[in-house]
C-alpha positions as CSV (number, residue, x, y, z in Angstrom):
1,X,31.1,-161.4,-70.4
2,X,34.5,-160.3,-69.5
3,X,37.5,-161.3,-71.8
4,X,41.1,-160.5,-70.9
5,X,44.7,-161.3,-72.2
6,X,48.2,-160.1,-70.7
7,X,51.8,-160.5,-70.1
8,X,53.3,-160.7,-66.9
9,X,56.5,-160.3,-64.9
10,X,57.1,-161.9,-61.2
11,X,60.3,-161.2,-59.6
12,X,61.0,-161.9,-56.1
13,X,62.7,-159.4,-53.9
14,X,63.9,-159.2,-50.5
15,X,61.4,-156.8,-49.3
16,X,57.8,-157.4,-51.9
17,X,57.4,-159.2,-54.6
18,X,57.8,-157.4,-58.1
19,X,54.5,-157.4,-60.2
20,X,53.8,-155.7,-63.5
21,X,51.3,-156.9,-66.4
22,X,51.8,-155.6,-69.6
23,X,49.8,-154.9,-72.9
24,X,46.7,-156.1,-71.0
25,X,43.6,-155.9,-72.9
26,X,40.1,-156.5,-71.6
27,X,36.8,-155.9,-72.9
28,X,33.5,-156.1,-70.8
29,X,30.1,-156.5,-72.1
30,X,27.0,-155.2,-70.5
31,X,27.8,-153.0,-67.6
32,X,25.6,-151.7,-65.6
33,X,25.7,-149.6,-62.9
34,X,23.3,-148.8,-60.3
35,X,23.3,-147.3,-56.0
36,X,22.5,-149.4,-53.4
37,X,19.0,-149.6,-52.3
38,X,17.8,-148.4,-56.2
39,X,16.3,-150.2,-59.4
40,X,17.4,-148.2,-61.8
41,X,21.1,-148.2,-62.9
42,X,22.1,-144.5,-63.4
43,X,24.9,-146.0,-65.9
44,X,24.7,-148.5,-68.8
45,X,27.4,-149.2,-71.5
46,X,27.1,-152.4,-73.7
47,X,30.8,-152.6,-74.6
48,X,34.0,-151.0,-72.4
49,X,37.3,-151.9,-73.9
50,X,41.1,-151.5,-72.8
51,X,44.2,-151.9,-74.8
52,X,47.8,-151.7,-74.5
53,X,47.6,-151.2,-70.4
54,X,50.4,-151.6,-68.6
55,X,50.3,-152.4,-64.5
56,X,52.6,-152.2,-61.9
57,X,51.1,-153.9,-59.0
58,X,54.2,-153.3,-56.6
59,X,54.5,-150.0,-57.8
60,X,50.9,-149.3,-57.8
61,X,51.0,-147.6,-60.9
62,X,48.7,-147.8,-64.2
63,X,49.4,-146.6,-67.9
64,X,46.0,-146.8,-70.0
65,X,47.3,-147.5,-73.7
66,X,43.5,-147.1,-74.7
67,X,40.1,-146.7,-73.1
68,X,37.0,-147.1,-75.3
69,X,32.9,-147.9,-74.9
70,X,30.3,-148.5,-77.2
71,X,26.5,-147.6,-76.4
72,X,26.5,-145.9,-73.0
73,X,23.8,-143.5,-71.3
74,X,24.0,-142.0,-67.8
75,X,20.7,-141.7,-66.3
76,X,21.4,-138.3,-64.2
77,X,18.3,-137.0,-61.9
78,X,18.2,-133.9,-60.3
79,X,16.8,-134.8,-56.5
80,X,14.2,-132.8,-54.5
81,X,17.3,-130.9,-52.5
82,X,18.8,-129.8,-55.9
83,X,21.7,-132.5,-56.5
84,X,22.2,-135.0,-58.9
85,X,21.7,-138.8,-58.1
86,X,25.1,-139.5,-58.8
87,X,26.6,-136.4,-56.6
88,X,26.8,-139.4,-53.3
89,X,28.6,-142.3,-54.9
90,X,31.6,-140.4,-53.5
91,X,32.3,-138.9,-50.1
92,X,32.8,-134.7,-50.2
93,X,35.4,-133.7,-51.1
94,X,37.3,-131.3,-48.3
95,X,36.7,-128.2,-50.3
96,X,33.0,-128.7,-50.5
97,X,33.0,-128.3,-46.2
């Protein structure tokens, strides 16, 4: 379940619209995180909660007042060719080639 509460601001302009959210709060119960193709999620976390967040949309910009979870446990396995499962939810980085 996923609860959330914030203030906005909307403000037209010439070029993009202006939008911010402020002292956004949400709090998400029962993640769970698994790779395509697998049964097992490789991250669980009952409770993830966020307060006193502040977004600027236009400006594409995020201030995190407060990050907290409850309850978590990432599932990391080594695989035959020595990395970890969770090593390919990204593409490589430049300095790894």
């Amino acid at each position: 379940m996923l609860d959330l509460s914030t203030s906005y601001g909307f403000k037209k302009e010439a070029d993009a619209p202006d939008i911010k959210l402020s002292g956004l709060a949400a709090s998400l119960n029962s993640l769970k995180l698994r790779k395509r193709g697998e049964d097992k999620a490789f991250l669980t976390i009952a409770e993830i909660r966020v307060k006193d967040t502040d977004i600027d949309l236009t400006g594409k910009d995020i201030a995190v007042g407060e990050l907290a979870t409850s309850k978590g446990v990432l599932n990391l396995i080594r695989v035959k060719d020595g990395t970890l499962n969770v090593q390919t939810l990204l593409p490589p980085s430049h300095m790894d080639e």
